[in-house]
C-alpha positions in Angstrom: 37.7 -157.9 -56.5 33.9 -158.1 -56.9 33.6 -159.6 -60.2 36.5 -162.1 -58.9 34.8 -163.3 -56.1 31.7 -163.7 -58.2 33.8 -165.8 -60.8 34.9 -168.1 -58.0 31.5 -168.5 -56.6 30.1 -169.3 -59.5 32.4 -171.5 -60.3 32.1 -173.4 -57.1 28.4 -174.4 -58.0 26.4 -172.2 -56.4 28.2 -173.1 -52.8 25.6 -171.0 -50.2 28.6 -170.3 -47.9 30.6 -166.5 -47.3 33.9 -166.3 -47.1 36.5 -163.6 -46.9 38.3 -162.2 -49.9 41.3 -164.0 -48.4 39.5 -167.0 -48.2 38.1 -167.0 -51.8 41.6 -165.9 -52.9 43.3 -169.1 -51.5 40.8 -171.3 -53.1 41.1 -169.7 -56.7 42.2 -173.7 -57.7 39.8 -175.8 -57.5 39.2 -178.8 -55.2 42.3 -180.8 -56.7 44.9 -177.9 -56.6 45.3 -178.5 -60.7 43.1 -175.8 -62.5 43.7 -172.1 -62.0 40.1 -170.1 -62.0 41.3 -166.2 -62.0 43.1 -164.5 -64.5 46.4 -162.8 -64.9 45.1 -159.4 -64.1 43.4 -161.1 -61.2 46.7 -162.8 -60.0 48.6 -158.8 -59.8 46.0 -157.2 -58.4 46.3 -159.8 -55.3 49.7 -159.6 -55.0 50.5 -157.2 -52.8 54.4 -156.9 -53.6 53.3 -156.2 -57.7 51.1 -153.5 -57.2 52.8 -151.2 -59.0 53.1 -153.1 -61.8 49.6 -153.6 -61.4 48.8 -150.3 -61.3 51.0 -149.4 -64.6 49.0 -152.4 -66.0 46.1 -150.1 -65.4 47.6 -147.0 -66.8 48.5 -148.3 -70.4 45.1 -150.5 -70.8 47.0 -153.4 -71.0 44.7 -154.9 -68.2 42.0 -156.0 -70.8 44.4 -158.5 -72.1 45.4 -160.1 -69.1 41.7 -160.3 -68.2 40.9 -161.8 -71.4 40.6 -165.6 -72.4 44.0 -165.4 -74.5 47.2 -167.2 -72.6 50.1 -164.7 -72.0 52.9 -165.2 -69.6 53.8 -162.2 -67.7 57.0 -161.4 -65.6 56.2 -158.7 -63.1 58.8 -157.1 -61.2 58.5 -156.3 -57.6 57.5 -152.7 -56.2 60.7 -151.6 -55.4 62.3 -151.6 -58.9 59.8 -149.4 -59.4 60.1 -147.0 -57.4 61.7 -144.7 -59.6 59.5 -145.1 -62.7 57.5 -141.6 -63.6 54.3 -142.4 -63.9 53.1 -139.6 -66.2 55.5 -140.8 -68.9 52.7 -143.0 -70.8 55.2 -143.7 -73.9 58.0 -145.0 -71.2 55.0 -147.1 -69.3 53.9 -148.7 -72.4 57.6 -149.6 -73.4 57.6 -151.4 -70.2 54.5 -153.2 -69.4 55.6 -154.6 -73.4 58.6 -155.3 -72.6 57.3 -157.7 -69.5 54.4 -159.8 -71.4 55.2 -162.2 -74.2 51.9 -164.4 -75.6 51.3 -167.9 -74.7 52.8 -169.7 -71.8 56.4 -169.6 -71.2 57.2 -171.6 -67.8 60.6 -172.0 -66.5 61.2 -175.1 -67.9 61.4 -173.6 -71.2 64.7 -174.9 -73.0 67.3 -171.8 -72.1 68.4 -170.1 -75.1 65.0 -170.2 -76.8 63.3 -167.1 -77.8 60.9 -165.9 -76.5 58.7 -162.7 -78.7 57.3 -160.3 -76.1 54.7 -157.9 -76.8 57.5 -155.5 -78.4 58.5 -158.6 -80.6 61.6 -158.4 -79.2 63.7 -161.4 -78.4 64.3 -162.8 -75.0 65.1 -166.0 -73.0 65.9 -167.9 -70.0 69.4 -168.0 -69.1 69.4 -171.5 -67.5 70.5 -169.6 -64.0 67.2 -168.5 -62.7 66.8 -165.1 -64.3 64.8 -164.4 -67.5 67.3 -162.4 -70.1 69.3 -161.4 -67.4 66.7 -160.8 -64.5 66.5 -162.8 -61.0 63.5 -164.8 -61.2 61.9 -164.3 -57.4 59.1 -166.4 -57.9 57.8 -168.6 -60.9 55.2 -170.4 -62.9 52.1 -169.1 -61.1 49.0 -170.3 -62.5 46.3 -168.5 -63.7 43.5 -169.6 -66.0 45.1 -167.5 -69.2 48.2 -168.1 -68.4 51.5 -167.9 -66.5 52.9 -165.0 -63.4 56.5 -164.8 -62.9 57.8 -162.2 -60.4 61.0 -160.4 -61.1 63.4 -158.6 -58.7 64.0 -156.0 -61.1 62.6 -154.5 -64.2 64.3 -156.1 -67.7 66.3 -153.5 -69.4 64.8 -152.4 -72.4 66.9 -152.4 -75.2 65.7 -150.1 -78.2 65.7 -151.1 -81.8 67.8 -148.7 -83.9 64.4 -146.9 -84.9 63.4 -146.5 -81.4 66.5 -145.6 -80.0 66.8 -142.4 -82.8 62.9 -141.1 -81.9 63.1 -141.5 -77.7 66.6 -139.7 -77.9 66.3 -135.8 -78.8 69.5 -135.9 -79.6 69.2 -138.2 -82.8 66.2 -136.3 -83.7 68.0 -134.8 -87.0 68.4 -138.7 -88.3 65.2 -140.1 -87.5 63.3 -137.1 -88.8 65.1 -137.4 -92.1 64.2 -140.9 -92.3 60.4 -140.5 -91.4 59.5 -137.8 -93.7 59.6 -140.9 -96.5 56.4 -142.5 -94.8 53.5 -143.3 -97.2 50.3 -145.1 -97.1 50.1 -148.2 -99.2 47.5 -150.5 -99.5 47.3 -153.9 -98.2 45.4 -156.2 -100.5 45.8 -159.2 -97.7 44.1 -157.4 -95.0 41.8 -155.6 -96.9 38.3 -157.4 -96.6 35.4 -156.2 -98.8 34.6 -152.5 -98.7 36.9 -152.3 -95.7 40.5 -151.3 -97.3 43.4 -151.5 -95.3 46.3 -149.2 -95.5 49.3 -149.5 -93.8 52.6 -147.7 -93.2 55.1 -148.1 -95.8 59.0 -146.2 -95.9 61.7 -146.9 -99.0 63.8 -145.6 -97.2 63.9 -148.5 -94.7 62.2 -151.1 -96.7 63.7 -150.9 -100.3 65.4 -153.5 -101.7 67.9 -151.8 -104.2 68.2 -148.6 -102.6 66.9 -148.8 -98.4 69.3 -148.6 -95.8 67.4 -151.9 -93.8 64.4 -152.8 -92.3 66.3 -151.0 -88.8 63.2 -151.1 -86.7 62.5 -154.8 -87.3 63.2 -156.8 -84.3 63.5 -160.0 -86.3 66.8 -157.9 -88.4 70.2 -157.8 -86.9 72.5 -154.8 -88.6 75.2 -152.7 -87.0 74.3 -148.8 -87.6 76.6 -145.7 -86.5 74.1 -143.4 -85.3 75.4 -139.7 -85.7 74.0 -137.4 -83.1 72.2 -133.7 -84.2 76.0 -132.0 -84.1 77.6 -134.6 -85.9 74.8 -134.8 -88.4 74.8 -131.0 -88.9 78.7 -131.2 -89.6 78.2 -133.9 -92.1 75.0 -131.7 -93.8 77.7 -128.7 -94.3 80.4 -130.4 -95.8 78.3 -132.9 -98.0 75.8 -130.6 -98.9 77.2 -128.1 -101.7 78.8 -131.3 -103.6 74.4 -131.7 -104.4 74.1 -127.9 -105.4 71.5 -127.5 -108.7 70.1 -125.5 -110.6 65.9 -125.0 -110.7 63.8 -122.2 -112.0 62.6 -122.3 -108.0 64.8 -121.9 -105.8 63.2 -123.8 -102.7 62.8 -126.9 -105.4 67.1 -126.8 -105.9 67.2 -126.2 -102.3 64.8 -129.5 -101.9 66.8 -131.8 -104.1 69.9 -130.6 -102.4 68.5 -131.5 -98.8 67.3 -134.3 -100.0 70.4 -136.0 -102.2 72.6 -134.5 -98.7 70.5 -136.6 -96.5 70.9 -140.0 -98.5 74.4 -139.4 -99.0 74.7 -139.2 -94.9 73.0 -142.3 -94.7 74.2 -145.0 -97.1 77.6 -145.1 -94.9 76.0 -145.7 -91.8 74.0 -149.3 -92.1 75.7 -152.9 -92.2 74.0 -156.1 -92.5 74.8 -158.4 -89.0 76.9 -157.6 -85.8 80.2 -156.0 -86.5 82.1 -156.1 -83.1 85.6 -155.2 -84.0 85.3 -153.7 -87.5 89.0 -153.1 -87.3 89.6 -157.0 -87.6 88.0 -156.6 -91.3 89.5 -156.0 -94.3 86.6 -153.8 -95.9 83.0 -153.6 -94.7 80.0 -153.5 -97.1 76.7 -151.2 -96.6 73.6 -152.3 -97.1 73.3 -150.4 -100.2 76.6 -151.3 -101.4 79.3 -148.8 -100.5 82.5 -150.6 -99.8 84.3 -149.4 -96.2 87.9 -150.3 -96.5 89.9 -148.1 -93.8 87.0 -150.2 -91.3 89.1 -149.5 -88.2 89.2 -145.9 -88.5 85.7 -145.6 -89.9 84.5 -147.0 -86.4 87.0 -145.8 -84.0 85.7 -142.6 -82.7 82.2 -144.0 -81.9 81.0 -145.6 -78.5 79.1 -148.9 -78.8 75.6 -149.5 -77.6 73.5 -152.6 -77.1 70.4 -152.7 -79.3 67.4 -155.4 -79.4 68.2 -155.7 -83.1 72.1 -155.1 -83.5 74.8 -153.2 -82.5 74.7 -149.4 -82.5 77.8 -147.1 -82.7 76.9 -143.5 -81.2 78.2 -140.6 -83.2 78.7 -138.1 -80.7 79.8 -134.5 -82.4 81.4 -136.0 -85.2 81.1 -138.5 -88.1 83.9 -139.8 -90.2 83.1 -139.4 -93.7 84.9 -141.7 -96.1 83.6 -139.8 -99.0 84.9 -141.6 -102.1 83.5 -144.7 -100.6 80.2 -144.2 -100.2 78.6 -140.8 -101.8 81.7 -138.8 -103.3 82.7 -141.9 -105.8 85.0 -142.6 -109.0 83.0 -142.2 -112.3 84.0 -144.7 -114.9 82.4 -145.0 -118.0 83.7 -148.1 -120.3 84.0 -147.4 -123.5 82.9 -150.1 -125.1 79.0 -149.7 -123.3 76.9 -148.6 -125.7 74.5 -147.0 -123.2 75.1 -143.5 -123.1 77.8 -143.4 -126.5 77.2 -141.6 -129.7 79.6 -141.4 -132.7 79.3 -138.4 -135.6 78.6 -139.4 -138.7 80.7 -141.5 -140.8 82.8 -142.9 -137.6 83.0 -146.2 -137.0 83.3 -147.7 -133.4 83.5 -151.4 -133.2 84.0 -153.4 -129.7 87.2 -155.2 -129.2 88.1 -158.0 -126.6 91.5 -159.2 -124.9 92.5 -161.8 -123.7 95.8 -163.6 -121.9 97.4 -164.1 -125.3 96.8 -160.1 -126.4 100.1 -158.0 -127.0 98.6 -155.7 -124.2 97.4 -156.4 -120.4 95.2 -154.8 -118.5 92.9 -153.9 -120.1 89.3 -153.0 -118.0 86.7 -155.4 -118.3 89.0 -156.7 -121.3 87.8 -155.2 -123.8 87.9 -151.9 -125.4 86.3 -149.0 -128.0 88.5 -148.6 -131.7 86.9 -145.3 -132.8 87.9 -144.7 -136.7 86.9 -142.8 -139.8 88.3 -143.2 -143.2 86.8 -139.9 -144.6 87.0 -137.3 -141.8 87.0 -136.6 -137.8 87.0 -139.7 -135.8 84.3 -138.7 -132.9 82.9 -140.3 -130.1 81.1 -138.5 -127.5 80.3 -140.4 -123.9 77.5 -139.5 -121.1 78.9 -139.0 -117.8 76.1 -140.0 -115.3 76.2 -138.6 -111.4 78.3 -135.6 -111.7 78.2 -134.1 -108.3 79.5 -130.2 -108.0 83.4 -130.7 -107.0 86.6 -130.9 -108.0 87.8 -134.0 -110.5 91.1 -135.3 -112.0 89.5 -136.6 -115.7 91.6 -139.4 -117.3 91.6 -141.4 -120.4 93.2 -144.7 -120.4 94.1 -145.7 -124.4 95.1 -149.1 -125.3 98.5 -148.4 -127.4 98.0 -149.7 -131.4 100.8 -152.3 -130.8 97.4 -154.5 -130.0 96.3 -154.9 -133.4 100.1 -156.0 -134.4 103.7 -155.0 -134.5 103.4 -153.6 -137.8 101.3 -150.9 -136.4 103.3 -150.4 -133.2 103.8 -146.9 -134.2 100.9 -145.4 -135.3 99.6 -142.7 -133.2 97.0 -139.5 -133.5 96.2 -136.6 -132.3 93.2 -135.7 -130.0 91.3 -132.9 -128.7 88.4 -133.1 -125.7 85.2 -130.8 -124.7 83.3 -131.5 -121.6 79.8 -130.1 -121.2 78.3 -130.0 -118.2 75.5 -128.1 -116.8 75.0 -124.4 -114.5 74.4 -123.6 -111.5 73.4 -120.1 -112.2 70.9 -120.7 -114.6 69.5 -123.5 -117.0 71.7 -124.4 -119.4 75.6 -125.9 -120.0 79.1 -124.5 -120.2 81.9 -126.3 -121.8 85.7 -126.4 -121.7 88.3 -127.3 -124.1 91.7 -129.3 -124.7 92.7 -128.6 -128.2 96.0 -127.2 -128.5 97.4 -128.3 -131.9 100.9 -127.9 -129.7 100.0 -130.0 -126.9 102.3 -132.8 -127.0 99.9 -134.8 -124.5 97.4 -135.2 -126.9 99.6 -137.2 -129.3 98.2 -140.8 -129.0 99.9 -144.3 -130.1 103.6 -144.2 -131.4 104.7 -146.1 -128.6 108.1 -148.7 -129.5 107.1 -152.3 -130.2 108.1 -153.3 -126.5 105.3 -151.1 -124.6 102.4 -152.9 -124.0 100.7 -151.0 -121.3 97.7 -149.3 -121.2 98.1 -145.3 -121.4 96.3 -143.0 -119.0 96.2 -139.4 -120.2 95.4 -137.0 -117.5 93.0 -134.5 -119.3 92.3 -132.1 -116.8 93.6 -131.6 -113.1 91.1 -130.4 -110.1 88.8 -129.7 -112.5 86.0 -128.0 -110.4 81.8 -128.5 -111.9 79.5 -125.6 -110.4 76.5 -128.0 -110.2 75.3 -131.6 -109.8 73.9 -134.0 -112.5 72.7 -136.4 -110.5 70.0 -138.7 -109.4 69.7 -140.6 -106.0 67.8 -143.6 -104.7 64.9 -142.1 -103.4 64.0 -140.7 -107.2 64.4 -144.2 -108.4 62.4 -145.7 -105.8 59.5 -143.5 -107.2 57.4 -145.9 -109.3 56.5 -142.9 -111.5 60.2 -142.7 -112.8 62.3 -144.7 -115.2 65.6 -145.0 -116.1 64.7 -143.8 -119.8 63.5 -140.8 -117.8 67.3 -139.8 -116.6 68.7 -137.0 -118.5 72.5 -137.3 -118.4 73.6 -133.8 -118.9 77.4 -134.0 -119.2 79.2 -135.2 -121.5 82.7 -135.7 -122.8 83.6 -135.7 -126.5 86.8 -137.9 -127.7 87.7 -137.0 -131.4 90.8 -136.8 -134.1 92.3 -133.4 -134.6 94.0 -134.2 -137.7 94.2 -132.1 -140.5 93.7 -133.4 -144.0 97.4 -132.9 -144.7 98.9 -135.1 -141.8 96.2 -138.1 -142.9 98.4 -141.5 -142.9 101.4 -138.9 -143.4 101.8 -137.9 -139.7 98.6 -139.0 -138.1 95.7 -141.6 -138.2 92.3 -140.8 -137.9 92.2 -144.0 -135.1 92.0 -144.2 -131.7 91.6 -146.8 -129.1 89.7 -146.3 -125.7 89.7 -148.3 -122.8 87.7 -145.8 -120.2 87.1 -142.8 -118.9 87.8 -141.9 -115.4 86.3 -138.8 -113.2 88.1 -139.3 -110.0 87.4 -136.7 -107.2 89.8 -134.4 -105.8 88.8 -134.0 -101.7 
């Protein structure tokens, strides 16, 4: 109150007169009532019904600003809706005084509507109805010389950002801790001046383009998250967790990946770009990393909505529903025709052939297709099968019949045999398995009449269960140290004639037509 009254005698020229506190308080306007001379800080600490808001002010160190010369607008509730606050809880006292101060000077004649940043950067306005985002103004547009008071009748609710909401909780602790363990230090060429480098906090896992889940504690964002709860997190960890089982030398490094690839896979189902009221009124949803929701009503429906200052939260309590072949547990197809990932033996042939509406067979994927041949020996093509995960598949071929090449060769057909190697979880290394019988009538290709146009799908193998993943998740491409030319597919699945030199253009041709391959998981 000193260094007040010494303000507003100074600024009075000099005047040789005393006066009360009271007295020097009421003239804190100058002789024509226009120009405020006291500060914000000054303005609470007067006011006998905001002392406790002064006095949490106080506590965070947020009283330097409102002394200083820079214009804020403050909106102070009264004592009695704080009456309840706990004063030892610094984090909860800062999250307030924040959530009352904006910069510059917001009056009530502000357009309703219009945002207004506050400390916290998060959004607010005037509703047009005397209350400030919800709040009954008591009192308004007080002048002081850095700005504007407004008194409150109660404290504005503070609505946390996704990222907030997962650290105040304990509950949500399993989440958020997954996600902050991804924090790095990056440099910040902008802010860096001179000697004086600037580093700042940087997380993928939030912040990448290709492979974050969104910038969820950006109050200038607006997503819709489902936010499972420690239970239903550790629920999802043990069923999604052996599909990532490897194998490494070191065991805690296998146990690492695992935890790791577990932890993504939990979290590219639970992020969506803008506010998705009632998901049940969609026909699919889309993550933000690209994972297509179709069953949307049932994907939501247990959960219990929340309010948040950037989106809509949907609490997970005790249980998450996991549409696995949606957005971890997916279909593998490998087109034939890509010649990433495809060798041939030597002397084969493989030449890429397109459809089109006038072609003697539809439906064709992507239309076109793979003609594997050899005029001398074996026909063999052998495909990479990226992101094997440890589980159960159903592995299909789909042919295109030979009627596609003409009537004349309608009936020309061959026999195959296939061999899958993929890698152990016991040790390092591969295993393999076989379908060669020479008796298997499945694996006699083509012969179809002249009328069947359709594309063939040969079931190879049924719930056929891999001991260990081959896989590589987002956060090991986000490294800038890694490559794609450093991804070592490990599986693969050979395609080749099993035709002895005896059937050659007798019985059998040493020709085959692929459309794709297709690992489809078994739950």
């Amino acid at each position: 109150m000193k260094q007040i009254n010494k303000g507003i005698i100074c600024l009075l020229s000099g005047a040789a007169l005393f006066v009360s506190c009271n007295d020097e308080w009421d003239a804190h306007y100058d002789l024509n009532g226009s120009v405020p001379q006291v500060s914000l800080m000054a303005l609470l600490r007067n006011d006998a019904s905001l002392s406790t808001f002064a006095q949490i002010v106080e506590k965070t160190g947020a009283d330097s600003l409102l002394a200083s010369n820079q214009t804020y607008t403050v909106w102070a509730p009264v004592n009695e809706a704080l009456a309840n606050v706990d004063m030892t809880d610094r984090a909860a006292l800062e999250r307030l005084v924040s959530n009352h101060i904006a910069r510059y000077s917001n009056p009530t004649s502000t357009q309703p509507g219009k945002y207004i940043y506050m400390l916290n950067g998060k959004r607010m306005a005037y509703d047009g109805t005397g209350s400030f985002n919800g709040t009954a103004l008591e009192e308004g547009n007080e002048r002081a010389v850095n700005g504007i008071l407004h008194k409150l009748s109660d404290t504005i609710p503070y609505r946390y950002n996704f990222y907030e909401y997962m650290s105040v909780y304990p509950e949500y602790s399993k989440v958020y801790e997954f996600i902050n363990r991804f924090i790095e230090k990056r440099y910040d060429a902008s802010a860096s001046v001179g000697t004086d480098s600037v580093f700042v906090d940087y997380n993928p896992m939030l912040y990448n383009y290709y492979y974050g889940i969104g910038h969820i504690d950006d109050e200038d964002s607006l997503y819709t998250m489902i936010l499972p709860d420690n239970e239903a997190w550790d629920k999802a960890y043990a069923h999604i967790s052996p599909y990532f089982t490897t194998y490494n030398a070191d065991e805690a490094v296998a146990d690492s990946i695992r935890d790791v690839q577990t932890g993504q896979a939990i979290l590219n189902g639970l992020t969506f770009r803008g506010r998705v009221d009632d998901p049940a009124s969609k026909d699919s949803l889309v993550t933000v990393t690209g994972n297509v929701i179709y069953q949307t009503g049932r994907y939501f429906a247990p959960y219990t909505k929340l309010d948040g200052s950037n989106g809509l939260m949907y609490l997970a309590k005790g249980d998450l529903v996991l549409d696995d072949t949606c957005t971890w547990n997916k279909e593998i197809l490998v087109e034939a025709e890509y010649l990433n990932g495809r060798t041939t033996s030597t002397s084969t042939s493989a030449y890429v052939r397109n459809t089109d509406a006038n072609s003697a067979v539809q439906g064709v994927s992507n239309n076109s297709y793979l003609e594997v041949t050899n005029a001398t020996g074996t026909a063999e093509v052998t495909f990479e099968i990226p992101q094997i995960l440890a589980g159960k598949y159903d592995v299909y071929v789909d042919f295109v019949p030979p009627v596609i090449d003409g009537v004349a060769l309608a009936e020309e057909k061959t026999r195959l045999e296939f061999r899958l190697v993929y890698p152990r979880a016991d040790k390092n290394g591969t295993a393999n398995i076989s379908r060669d019988d020479d008796d298997d009538p499945d694996l006699i290709i083509g012969g179809d009449s002249v009328g069947d146009n359709k594309v063939k799908t040969l079931k190879v193998w049924e719930a056929l269960e891999l001991p260990a993943a081959n896989y590589y998740d987002g956060m090991w491409f986000m490294d800038e140290d890694n490559s794609t030319d450093d991804v070592k597919v490990r599986t693969t699945f050979r395609i080749r004639t099993n035709v002895k030199a005896s059937e050659v253009n007798v019985k059998y041709r040493r020709r085959f037509r692929v459309d794709r391959i297709r690992f489809v998981p078994v739950p």
